[in-house]
N, C-alpha and C positions, 0 to 999 in steps of 0.2 A: 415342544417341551412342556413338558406337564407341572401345573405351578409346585406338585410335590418336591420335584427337581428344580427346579427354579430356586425356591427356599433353599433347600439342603446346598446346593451349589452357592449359594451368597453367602452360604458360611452359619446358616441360621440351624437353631435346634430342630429337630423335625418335631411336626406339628403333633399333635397328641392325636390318637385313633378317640372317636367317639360314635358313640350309639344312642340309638333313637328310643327316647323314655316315653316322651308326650306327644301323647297322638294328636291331631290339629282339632278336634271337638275339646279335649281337656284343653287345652291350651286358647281356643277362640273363647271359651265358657270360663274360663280363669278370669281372664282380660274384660270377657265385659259385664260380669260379676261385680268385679271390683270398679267401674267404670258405672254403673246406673247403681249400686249402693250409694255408690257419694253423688252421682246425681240425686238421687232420692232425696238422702241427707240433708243438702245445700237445696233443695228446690222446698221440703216440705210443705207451710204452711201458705209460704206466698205464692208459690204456683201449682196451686192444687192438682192440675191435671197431668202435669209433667211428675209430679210424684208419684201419682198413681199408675200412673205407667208405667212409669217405674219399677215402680214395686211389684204390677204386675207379671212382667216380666222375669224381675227378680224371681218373681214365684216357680215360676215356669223353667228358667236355669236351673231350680234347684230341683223340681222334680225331675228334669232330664239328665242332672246329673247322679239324681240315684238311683235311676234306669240302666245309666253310662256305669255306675259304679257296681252291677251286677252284670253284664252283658258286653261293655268296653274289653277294647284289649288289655292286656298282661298290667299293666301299669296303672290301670283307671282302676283294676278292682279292687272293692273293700276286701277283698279276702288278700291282696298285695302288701297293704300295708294298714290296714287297724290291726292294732297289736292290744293284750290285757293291761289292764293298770299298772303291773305290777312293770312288765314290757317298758312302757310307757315311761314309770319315774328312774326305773334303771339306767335306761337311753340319754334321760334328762338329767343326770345325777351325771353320768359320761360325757356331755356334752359340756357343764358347764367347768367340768377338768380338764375339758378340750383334750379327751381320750374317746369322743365316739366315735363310734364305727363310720363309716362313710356305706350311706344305701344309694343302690342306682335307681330306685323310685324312691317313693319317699319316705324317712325314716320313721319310727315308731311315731314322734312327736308330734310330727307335721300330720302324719292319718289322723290323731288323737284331734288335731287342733281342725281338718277337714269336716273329721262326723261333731266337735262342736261347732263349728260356724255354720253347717246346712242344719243344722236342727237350731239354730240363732236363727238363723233366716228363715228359716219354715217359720218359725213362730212370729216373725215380723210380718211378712207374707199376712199368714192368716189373722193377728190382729190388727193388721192394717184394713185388709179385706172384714174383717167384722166391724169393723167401725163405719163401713158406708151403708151396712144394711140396718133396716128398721130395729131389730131388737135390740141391736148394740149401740145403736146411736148412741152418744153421749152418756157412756156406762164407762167410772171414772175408772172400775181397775181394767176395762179392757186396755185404754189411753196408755194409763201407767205401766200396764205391761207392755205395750208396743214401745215407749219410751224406752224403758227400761233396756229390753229387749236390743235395742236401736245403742244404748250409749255401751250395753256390754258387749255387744260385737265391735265396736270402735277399738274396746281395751282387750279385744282377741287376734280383732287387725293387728293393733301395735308388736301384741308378744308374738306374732306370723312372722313381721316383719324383721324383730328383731333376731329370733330363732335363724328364719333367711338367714341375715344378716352371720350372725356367730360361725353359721353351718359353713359358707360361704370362706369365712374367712381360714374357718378352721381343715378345711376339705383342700383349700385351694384352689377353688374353680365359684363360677359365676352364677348362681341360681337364678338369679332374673333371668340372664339370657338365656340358661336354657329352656325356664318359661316362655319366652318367646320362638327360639329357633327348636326345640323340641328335642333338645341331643347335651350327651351330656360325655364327661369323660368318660371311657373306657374303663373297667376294673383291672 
């Protein structure tokens, strides 16, 4: 007996049909994205070499995923889901009426909030990396801009999470998990 039948026969709703969004590179690169930023973060100054690492890495996620976001499958590309400004405040303007559309990759706002967090982190990335070499050493606006840089991807984190959060509630379905298992409800 197949657990389809199993459920349906105990009397339960059948299970919702779902489909595969996130291919396992976006979904490993999501996760530990967000896993060595806040290492980074929380390691900075006291453990120098585990920041750097860090960050190196960091750096390396993001060029790979703007490799991934021209060459990945259906779902990864920028041509999927970056939309215009105009896109953009529309989707967000419907969202917060909790009338937007529901997208099976990701919707106007979340690309918007994608191409700002890899170009945050390019730019952490490289004034992190300028700061260990000879010209930059101790050159106060590269500092200030990697700071900088560092506290406004923290407040792009939040509106990710929160956008998440809304879309999630307002969609009816789980957006973490399907960052994790890769699958999302069916249209």
């Amino acid at each position: 007996m197949t657990m389809h039948a199993t459920f349906t026969e105990a009397g339960g709703k059948e299970p919702p049909a779902t489909v595969r969004v996130w291919d396992p590179l976006v979904r490993i690169f999501h996760w530990s994205l967000v896993t060595l930023f806040f290492v980074a973060f929380f390691t900075g100054e006291d453990m120098m070499s585990v920041h750097k690492l860090a960050g190196y890495i960091v750096g390396g996620l993001v060029a790979f995923r703007v490799v991934w976001g021209l060459i990945g499958p259906r779902h990864a590309r920028f041509t999927d889901f970056v939309r215009g400004p105009n896109t953009v405040m529309g989707y967000l303007r419907d969202a917060m009426a909790m009338r937007a559309e529901r997208h099976i990759g990701h919707n106007p706002a979340g690309g918007a909030m994608i191409v700002l967090l890899l170009i945050a982190l390019a730019g952490i990335a490289t004034t992190g990396y300028m700061m260990t070499t000879d010209a930059y050493w101790g050159v106060e606006w590269v500092d200030d801009t990697h700071v900088a840089l560092v506290y406004g991807t923290l407040a792009l984190v939040g509106l990710h999470v929160a956008g998440v959060v809304l879309a999630s509630i307002h969609h009816g379905e789980n957006l973490v998990r399907a960052m994790v298992t890769g699958r999302k409800r069916a249209s």
